[in-house]
Every structure is written in structure tokens, then in C-alpha cells.
C-alpha positions as CSV (number, residue, x, y, z in Angstrom):
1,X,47.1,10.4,-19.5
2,X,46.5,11.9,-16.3
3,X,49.1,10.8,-13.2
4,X,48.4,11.5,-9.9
5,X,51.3,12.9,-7.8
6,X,52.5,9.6,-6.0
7,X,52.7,8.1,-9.5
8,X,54.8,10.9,-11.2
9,X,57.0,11.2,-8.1
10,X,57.9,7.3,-8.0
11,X,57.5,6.9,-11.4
12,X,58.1,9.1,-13.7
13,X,60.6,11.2,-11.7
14,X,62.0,9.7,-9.1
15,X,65.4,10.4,-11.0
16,X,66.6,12.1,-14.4
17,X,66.3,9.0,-16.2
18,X,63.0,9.8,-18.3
19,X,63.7,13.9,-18.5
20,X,67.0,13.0,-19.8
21,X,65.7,10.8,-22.7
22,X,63.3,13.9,-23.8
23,X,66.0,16.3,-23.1
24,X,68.3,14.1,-25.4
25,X,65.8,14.2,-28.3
26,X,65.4,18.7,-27.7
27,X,69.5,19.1,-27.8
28,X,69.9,16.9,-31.1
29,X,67.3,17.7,-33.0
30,X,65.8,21.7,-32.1
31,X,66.3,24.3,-34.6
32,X,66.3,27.0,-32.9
33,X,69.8,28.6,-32.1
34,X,69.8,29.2,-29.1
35,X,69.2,26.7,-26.0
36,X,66.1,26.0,-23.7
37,X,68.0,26.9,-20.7
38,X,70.3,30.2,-22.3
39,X,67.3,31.6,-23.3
40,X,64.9,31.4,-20.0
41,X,67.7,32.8,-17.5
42,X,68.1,35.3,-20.4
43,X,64.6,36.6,-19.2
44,X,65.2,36.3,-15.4
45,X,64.9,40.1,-13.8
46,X,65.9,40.4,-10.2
47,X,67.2,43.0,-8.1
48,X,70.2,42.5,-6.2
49,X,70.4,40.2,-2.8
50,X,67.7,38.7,-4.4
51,X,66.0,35.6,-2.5
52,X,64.9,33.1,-5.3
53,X,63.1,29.9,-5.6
54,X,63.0,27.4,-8.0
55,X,59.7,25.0,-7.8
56,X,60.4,21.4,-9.1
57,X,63.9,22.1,-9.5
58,X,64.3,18.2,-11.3
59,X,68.4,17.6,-12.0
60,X,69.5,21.1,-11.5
61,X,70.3,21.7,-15.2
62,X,68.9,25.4,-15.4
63,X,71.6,26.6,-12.8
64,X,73.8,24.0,-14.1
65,X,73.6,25.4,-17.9
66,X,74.3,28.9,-16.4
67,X,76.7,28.5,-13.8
68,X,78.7,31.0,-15.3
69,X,76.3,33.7,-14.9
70,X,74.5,33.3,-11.7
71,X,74.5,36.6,-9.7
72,X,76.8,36.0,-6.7
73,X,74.3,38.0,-4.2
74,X,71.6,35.8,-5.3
75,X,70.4,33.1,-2.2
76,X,68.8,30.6,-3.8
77,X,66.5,27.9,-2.8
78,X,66.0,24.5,-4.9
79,X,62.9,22.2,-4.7
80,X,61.2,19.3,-5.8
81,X,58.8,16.6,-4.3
82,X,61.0,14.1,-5.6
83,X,63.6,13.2,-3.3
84,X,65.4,11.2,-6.1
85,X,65.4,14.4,-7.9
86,X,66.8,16.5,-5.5
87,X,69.8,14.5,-4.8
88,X,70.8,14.0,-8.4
89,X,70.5,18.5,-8.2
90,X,72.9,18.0,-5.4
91,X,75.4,15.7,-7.1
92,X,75.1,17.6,-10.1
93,X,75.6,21.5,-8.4
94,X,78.1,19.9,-5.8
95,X,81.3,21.8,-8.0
96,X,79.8,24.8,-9.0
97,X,80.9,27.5,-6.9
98,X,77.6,29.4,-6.3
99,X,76.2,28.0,-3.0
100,X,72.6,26.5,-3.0
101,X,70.1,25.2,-0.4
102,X,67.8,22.1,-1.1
103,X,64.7,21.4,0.7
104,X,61.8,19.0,-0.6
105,X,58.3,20.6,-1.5
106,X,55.1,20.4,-2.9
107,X,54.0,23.3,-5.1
108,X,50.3,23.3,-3.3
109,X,51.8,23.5,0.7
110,X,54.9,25.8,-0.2
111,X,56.8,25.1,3.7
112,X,58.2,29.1,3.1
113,X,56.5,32.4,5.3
114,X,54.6,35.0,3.4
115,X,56.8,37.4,1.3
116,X,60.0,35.1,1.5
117,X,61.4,35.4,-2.1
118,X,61.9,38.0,-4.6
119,X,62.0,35.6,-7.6
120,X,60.1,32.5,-8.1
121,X,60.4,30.2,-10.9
122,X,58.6,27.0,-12.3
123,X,60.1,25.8,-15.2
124,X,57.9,23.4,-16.9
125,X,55.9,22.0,-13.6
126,X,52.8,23.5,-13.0
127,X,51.0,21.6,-15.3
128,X,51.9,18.4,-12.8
129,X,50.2,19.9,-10.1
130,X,46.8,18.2,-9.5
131,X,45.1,22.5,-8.2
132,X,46.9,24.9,-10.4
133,X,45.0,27.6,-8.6
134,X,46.1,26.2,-5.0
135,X,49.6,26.3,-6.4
136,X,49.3,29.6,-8.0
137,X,47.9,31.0,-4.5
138,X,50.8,29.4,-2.7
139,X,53.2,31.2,-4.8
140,X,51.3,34.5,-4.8
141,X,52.0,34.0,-0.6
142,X,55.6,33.8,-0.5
143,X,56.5,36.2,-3.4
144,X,57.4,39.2,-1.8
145,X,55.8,42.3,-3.2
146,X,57.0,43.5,-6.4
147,X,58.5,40.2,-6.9
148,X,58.6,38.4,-10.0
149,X,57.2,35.0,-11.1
150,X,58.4,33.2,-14.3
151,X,56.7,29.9,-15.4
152,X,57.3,28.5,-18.2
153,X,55.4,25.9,-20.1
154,X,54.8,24.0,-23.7
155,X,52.5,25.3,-26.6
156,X,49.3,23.4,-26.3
157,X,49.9,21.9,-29.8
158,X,53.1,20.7,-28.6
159,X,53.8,17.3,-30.3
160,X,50.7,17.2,-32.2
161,X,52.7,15.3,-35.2
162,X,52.3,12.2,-32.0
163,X,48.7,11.8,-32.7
164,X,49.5,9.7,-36.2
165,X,51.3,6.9,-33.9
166,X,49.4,7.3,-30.6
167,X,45.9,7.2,-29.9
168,X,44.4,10.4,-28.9
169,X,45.1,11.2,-25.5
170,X,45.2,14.4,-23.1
171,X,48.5,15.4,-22.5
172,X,49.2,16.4,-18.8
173,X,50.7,20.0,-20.2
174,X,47.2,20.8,-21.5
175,X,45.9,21.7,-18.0
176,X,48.4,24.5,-17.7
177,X,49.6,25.7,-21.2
178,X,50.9,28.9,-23.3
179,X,47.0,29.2,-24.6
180,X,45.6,28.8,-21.2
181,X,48.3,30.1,-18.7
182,X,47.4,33.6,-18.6
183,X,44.4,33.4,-17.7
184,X,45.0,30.8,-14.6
185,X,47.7,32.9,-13.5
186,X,45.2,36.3,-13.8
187,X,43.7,35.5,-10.7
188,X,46.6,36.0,-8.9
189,X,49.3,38.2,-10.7
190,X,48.1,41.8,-11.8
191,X,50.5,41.8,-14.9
192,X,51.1,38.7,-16.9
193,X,53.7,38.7,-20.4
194,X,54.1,36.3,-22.2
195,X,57.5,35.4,-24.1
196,X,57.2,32.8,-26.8
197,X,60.2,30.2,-27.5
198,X,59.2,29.2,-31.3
199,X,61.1,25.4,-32.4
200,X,60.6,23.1,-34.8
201,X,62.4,19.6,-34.0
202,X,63.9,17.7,-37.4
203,X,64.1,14.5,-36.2
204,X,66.1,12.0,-38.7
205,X,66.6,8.6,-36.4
206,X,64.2,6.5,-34.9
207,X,65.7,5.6,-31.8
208,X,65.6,8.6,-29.7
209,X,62.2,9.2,-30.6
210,X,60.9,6.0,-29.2
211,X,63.3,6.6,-26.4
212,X,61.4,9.8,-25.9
213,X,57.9,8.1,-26.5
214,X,58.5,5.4,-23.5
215,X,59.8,8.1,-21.3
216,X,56.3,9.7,-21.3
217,X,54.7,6.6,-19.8
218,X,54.9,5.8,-16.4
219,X,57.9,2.9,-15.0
220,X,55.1,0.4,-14.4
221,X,53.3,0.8,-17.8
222,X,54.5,-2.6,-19.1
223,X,52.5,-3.4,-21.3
224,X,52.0,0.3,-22.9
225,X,56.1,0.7,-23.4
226,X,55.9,-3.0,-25.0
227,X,53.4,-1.6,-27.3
228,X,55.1,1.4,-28.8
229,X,58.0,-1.1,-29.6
230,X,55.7,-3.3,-31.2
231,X,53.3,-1.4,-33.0
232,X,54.6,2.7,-33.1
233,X,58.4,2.0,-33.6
234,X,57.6,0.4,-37.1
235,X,55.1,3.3,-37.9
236,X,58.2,5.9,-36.9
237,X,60.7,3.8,-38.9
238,X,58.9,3.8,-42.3
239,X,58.2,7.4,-41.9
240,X,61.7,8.3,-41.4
241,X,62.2,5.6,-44.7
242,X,59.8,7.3,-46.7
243,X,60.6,10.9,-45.7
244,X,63.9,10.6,-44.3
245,X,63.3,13.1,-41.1
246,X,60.0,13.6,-38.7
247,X,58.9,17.5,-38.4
248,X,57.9,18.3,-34.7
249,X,56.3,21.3,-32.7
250,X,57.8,21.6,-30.0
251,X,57.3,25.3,-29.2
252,X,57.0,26.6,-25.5
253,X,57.6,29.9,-23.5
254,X,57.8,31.7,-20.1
255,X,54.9,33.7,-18.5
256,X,56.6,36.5,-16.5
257,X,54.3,37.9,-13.7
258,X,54.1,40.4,-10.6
């Protein structure tokens, strides 16, 4: 179901709470080795005394899962348009010794000059924004030339296994997905690659499935979170009874640009 960006910043994010219920489900249950956030800084190229900016920052955990390896000449800049958001990246970056700075911003009116940043990143965000080409244009601007641009997003059958439970429904990662990204970000980036991140979840208990299930609808959805404990938890529960684990695509990548 489509949000509009008031909703899904008072809503849906105005903390961790609902990432951290989906995140939960990821770090239990993926099969492949090696973690979400390992694996995109893996791909991260910048030169040194680099100026970077991470878009829709949420909690933090990227730098967080990696605060062992950030480059020390690296200035960095962490956003979101959540305020609540933002703070718990403060709380949560507040030991780790690499210094950051924290502003809130909208991917569509970037508040940064032309050519400001040699790195941009949006990790699993642009599909939130309600112009994907405004935003991509507003991160063409203040990537410096020869800069890179990294934005990562989820396969556009991501989930499908959902659609036994749940009726059928456009998910929001659909407008901006690893099927459809390269071409969106072709109008503004000469180069586009795309490096896939291939998982399978094996999910064997109910609970942080519906977890994850409620987190996707907004706080005020009353009557839709009452629902899926009624009518999908059961559905979930005698699946896992009569097949003892839930198989689900949850594959996603990173489209690197300049």
C-alpha cells in the first residue's frame, strides 16, 4: 500500500521500532553467509578525504556494523527526514570513535551546494520517495564529478511467498526496484552496475514473521494489524505445522553509478 511521506515519517519510522522487527526476522533466518551490511560497505569505492552522504540514514546500523573499518579521512554526513530516526543514529554512533554530522533532509530538496560529496549512498530508501526522478536529480547535483552513487534496493519478487496470506497488494519497493532501477537511474548516471545480493530466508517460527508482517503497516492501521493476528497468524502457524519452515525471497542488491 502506498504511504505518503507524512505517514511513513510519523508512522512507520519515526523510530527503529518497525525496521528492527524486519531486521530481526533477516539476521535469524538469511542463508546467505555473509551480512546485509558487511557486504554493501564491501562495495563502497572512494578516494581518500572523501566527503560522503548517506540519504535516509534510519538507526545508523550501516556505520554501526562497520565501525571498525570506516576510513578515518572520510567526513561524513547522516540524514533522514525522520527526526526520531536521527536521534536514535546519534545515540547509537555516540561511542564510536569516527566523528559524524547529522542534519535532517528530504531526498527531493537535498539542503547541500552543487558538487558537495564524493560518495552518496541510499541504502534501501528511494523507493519511499514519492518523485524518484526529482530525487535522483537532486543527487546527480551534489555528487561531485566522478563521484560515486550506491543505492541499494529489494528484488521485485521480494516476498512473493506473502501473497498466500495477504491479499494482493503493491508493495512500495516496486516503484524503485533491482528490475527497474537501472533504468530510473539512466537518466541521470552515465554508468550504472548492478551487484546482486542472492538470499533465501528459512523461516521455522511464527512469531517473528507476524512481527515482521505488522511492522509493514502503518502505527494507526488498527484494524489491519488486528487482522493478520486474527486471520494470517493461523494460516502461517499451520504452514509452519505442516511443513515445519517458510521458504522466502528475500534477494536485493546495490546499483553503483557515476
Amino acid at each position: 500500500m502506498a504511504q505518503d511521506s507524512d505517514t511513513l515519517r510519523t508512522q512507520q519510522y519515526h523510530n527503529a521500532s518497525r525496521l528492527t522487527a524486519r531486521a530481526t526476522l533477516h539476521a535469524r533466518f538469511s542463508t546467505n553467509p555473509t551480512r546485509w551490511f558487511t557486504w554493501l560497505f564491501d562495495r563502497f569505492q572512494a578516494p581518500a578525504n572523501s566527503d560522503v552522504l548517506e540519504l535516509g540514514c534510519g538507526p545508523g546500523w550501516l556505520w554501526l556494523s562497520n565501525r571498525e573499518r570506516i576510513p578515518a579521512d572520510w567526513q561524513i554526513t547522516l540524514t533522514d527526514f525522520s527526526e526520531g530516526m536521527l536521534t536514535e543514529a546519534q545515540q547509537n554512533l555516540a561511542f564510536v570513535s569516527h566523528p559524524f554530522t547529522f542534519a535532517v533532509a528530504d531526498v527531493q530538496a537535498i539542503p547541500y551546494p552543487n558538487d558537495s560529496f564524493g560518495m552518496v549512498i541510499a541504502n534501501h530508501m528511494l523507493y519511499h520517495a514519492p518523485d524518484i526522478p526529482a530525487a535522483l536529480a537532486e543527487i546527480r547535483r551534489v555528487l561531485k564529478t566522478g563521484g560515486r552513487f550506491y543505492a541499494s534496493t529489494l528484488a521485485g519478487d521480494y516476498m512473493r511467498e506473502f501473497e498466500q496470506f495477504l491479499p494482493r497488494r503493491r508493495p512500495a519497493h516496486l516503484s524503485f526496484n533491482l528490475d527497474n532501477g537501472a533504468e530510473l537511474l539512466a537518466a541521470q548516471f552515465e554508468h550504472v552496475t548492478l551487484h546482486r545480493y542472492d538470499n533465501t530466508l528459512v523461516v521455522t517460527e511464527a512469531e517473528p514473521l507476524i512481527a515482521y508482517l505488522v511492522s509493514m503497516t502503518p502505527q494507526s492501521a488498527i484494524e489491519l494489524q488486528e487482522r493478520i493476528y486474527r486471520d494470517v497468524a493461523p494460516l502461517v502457524l499451520r504452514h509452519l505445522e505442516e511443513h515445519s519452515e517458510m521458504r522466502l525471497t528475500a534477494s536485493s542488491g546495490l546499483f553503483e553509478t557515476w
